[in-house]
Structures are given as C-alpha cells and as structure tokens.
N, C-alpha and C positions, 0 to 999 in steps of 0.2 A: 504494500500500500504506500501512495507517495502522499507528499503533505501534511498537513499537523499529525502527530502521534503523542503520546501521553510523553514519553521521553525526549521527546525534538524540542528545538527552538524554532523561535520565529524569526524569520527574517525581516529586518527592521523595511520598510515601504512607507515615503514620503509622499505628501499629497500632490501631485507634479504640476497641477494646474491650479485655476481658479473658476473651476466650475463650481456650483453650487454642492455639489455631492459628491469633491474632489476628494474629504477624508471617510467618507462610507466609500469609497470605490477603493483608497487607499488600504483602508482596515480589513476590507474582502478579500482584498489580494496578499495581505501579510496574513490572515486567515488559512488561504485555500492555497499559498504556496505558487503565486502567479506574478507576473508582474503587473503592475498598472497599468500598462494600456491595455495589454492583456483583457485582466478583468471592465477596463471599459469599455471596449468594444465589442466584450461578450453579453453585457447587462446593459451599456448603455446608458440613457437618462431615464429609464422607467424605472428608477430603483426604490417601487414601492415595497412595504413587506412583505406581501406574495409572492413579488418577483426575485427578492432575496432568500427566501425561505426555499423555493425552488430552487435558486441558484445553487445554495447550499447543498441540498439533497441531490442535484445531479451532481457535484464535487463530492459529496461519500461523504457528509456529514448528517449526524440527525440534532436536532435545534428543541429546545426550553426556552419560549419563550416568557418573559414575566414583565412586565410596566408596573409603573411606580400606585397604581391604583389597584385597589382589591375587586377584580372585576365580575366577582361573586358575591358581592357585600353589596349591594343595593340599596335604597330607600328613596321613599319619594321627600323633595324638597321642600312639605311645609313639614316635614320630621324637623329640619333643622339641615345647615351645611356648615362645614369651617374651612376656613383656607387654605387653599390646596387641593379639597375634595374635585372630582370631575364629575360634571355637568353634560349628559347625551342623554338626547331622545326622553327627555323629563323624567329621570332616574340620577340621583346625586351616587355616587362610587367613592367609597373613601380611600384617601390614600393608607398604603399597606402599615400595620404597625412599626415594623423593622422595614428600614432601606435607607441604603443599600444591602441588598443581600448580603452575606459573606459568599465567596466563590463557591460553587456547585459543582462548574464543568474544571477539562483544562483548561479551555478558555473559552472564556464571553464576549460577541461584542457590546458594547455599552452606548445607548444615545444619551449624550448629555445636553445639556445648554454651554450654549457658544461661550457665553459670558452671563455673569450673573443678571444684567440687564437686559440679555438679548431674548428673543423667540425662536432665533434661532437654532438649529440643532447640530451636536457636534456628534464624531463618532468616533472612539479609541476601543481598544482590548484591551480586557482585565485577562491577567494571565492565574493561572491557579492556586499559584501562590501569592495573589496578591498586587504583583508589579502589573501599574500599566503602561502601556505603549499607546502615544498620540502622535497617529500621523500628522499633526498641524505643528511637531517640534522638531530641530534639526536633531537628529541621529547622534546620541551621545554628549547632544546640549547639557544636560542635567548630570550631576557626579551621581547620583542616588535616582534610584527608579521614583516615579512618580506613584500616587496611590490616588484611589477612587476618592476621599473624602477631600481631597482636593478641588474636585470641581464642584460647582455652587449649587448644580440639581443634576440629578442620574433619572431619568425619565426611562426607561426600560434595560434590560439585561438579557439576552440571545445566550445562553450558555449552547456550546457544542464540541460535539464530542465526534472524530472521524471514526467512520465505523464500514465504511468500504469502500474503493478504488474508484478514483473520480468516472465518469459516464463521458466525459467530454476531451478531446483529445488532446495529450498538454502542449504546452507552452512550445515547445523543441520537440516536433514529431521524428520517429526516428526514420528511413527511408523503406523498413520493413514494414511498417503501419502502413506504408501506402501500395505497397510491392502488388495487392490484390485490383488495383484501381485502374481503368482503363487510362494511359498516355497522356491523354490528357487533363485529366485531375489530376494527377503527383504534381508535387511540386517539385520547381523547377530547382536544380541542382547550381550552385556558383553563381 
C-alpha cells in the first residue's frame, strides 16, 4: 500500500497558489501522498465534502467525520440558544461539550478559521500524536510543531485512516501500467 500508513511520515506540501482552497488542496495532497497540482487537477474547484470524502475513499482511505456541533442534540429555539450553538432549518444544534477532540485517527484533516476574525476557513492536519502541519507556513518556519489549540476555532475534524491501495493511478505511472493500452494512450516516452 502506498501513502499515509500508521508508521510513515508526511511529506510536508505548501499551498502553491492563491486560490481560495489553495490549503484544502495542499493538506489533500500531504494526506494522500501526491503532489499539489496533482491533487488539483484531480478535484479541482469543487472541493465540497462529498467530493472530498470520495476523493478520499478512491485514494484507500476510510474518513470520521465530526464538526464542532453535536448534530444529534437538537432542540427547537424558543428552548433557548447560546453562543456558538448552530442554527438550520429551525433546529438550534449545540456545540459538542469537548473540542477539540483529542486525536482519534493517525491523522485528521482539520477546518479551522482563517483568523480569529475571519469567516473564512482554513485547512491543516493534526497528526496522531498531536503535531500539526499548516500548509499556509513555510516548511520548518517554527523550531516546535504547532498544536490544534493554537488556532482560534476548529470547526470540524476528518480523522482517516489508509486502509487500501489508492483506485487512481499515481503521480509517476510506471511504463508497465500502460504496457496493456493501445499506442496511442501511453504516454509519451522523453
């Protein structure tokens, strides 16, 4: 099996651009063991959670997903709500007693907030033992790993775990993977 394993490391993957979903593209790929454009040009800009959660699963991972609200704990809103509870479809959801989680998987990816004032969302990996990895910092910037209670809100947690050989063809196909293909699909040699 290639890609994350319980005993591997991650290969560190910077956000290369400045698209909007430059560090969810970047964390995919320090994930599933690809490189950045790689991974963007396999996913692309529709990088909703179905289409990652698929991503995921054709690379041989299986996914735990959990957001920062208990979305089993309902009640309606003249019960009362407090700050921070979330608000759909006239149903208050409270946020979970504990979170951030403690790590689950070997690793998570994590949505946070951009910055403490922004709406925006950011996307790092919590690694099992704790250290995170944020594609938005330069490679070795910091003496000391970074940790989750660092950033100002953790809005969901992706724990996953590789559990079979990606479905999709890697990065560096070898010439034998194509050996079966009519002349004109191989690619081209030099």
């Amino acid at each position: 099996m290639t890609g994350l394993m319980k005993d591997s490391s991650i290969r560190w993957v910077g956000a290369a651009d400045r698209r909007p979903n430059a560090c969810l593209i970047a964390a995919t790929a320090m994930i599933v063991g690809k490189q950045y454009e790689h991974v963007a040009s396999e996913i692309g800009q529709a990088m909703t959670d179905p289409v990652l959660r698929r991503y995921f699963a054709v690379c041989g991972f299986a996914v735990a997903e959990f957001p920062k609200w208990d979305l089993f704990s309902s009640h309606d809103p003249a019960e009362g709500a407090v700050p921070g509870d979330l608000l759909i479809e006239g149903r208050v959801f409270p946020q979970r007693a504990v979170w951030p989680l403690a790590p689950f998987a070997p690793v998570h990816l994590c949505i946070t907030a951009a910055s403490a004032s922004s709406e925006s969302a950011h996307a790092v990996i919590l690694l099992g033992n704790g250290d995170v990895l944020d594609p938005g910092t330069v490679e070795f910037q910091s003496p000391r790993p970074r940790r989750l209670s660092e950033y100002s809100e953790v809005r969901s947690m992706w724990g996953l775990w590789k559990v079979m050989d990606s479905m999709l063809v890697s990065d560096e196909p070898s010439p034998a993977q194509f050996s079966e293909l009519p002349e004109i699909w191989r690619p081209r040699q030099g």
